[in-house]
N, C-alpha and C positions, 0 to 999 in steps of 0.2 A: 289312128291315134295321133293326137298333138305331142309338139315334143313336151309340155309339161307333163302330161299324164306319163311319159316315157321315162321322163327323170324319175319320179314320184314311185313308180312300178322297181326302176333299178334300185331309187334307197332303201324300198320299203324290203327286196333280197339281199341287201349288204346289213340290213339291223341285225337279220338272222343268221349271219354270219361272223365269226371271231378269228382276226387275224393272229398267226405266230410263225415265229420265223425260228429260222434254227439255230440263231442265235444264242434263243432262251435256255438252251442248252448244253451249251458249249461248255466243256470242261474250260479251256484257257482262257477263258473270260470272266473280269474281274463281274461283280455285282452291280458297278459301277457301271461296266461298260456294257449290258444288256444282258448278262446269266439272271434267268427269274426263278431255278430251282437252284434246291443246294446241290453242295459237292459231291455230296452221295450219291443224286438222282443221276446229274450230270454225264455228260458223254464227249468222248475226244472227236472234235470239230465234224459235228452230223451234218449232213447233205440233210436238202427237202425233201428229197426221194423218199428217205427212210423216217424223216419226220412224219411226213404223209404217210406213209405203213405203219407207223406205230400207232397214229391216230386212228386209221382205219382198225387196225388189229383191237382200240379201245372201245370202239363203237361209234364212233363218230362220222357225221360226211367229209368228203374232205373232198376239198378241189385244188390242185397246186398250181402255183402262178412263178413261172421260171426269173420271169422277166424283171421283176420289183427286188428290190436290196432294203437291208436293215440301215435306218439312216445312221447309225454309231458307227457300224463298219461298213461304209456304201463301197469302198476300193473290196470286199471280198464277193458281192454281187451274186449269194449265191438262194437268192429265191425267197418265198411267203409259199405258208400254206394259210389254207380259211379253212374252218370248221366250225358244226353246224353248234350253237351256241346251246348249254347245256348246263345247268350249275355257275358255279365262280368260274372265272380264267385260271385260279390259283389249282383249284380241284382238278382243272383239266389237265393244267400245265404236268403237273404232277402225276398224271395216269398216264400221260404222252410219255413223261420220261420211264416209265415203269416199264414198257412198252418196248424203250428204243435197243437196249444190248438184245434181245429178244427177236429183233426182228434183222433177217439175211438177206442181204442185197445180193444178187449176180455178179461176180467176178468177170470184169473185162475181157475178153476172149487174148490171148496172148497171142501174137505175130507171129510164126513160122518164120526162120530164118532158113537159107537156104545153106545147107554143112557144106563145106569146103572138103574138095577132095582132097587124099596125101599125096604127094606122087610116092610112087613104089619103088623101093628099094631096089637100085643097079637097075632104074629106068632110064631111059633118053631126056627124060625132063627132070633129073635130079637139080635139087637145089644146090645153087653153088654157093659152099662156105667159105667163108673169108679166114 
């Protein structure tokens, strides 16, 4: 294949696909600054992770891409999803958000700290008080 037909073949997969970012989302964001549902649908500062689960849970394809940021807030760097194009963006937008308190991410496995022995009362290693 030449690289023309290579490009040609990549755009003709990116028509079929619709970028959204978790931006669109976001409770704390003004309208101005990138929320494209209202307040109702909204959700306090969603991850791609669970963007992409919401989309998936809608019926949608979804491929997520860690690596790309929303140019409004590019200092928060946290991701794009695509999906597979279907109706308006507005219609989707709004079945993603329907979606997102809905869907349960895995809790971070918490660290094991190592407990501290006491020393024992009228032991040889008592703590000296002041």
């Amino acid at each position: 294949m030449s690289k023309s037909t290579k490009s040609k073949k990549r755009q003709s997969q990116r028509k079929d696909l619709r970028v959204v970012y978790p931006e669109y989302f976001d409770k704390n964001l003004t309208m101005r600054l990138g929320r494209r549902v209202p307040l109702k649908l909204a959700f306090d500062e969603p991850e791609a992770k669970r963007v992409a689960l919401a989309a998936q849970k809608a019926g949608y394809e979804v491929f997520l891409d860690s690596n790309k940021h929303y140019s409004r807030t590019w200092y928060n760097g946290r991701g794009r999803v695509l999906i597979a194009k279907m109706g308006s963006k507005e219609e989707q937008l709004r079945e993603i958000a329907r979606n997102l308190p809905k869907v349960n991410l895995p809790r971070p496995a918490k660290k094991k700290t190592p407990k501290k022995k006491k020393p024992k009362k009228g032991s040889v290693y008592r703590q000296k008080t002041k």
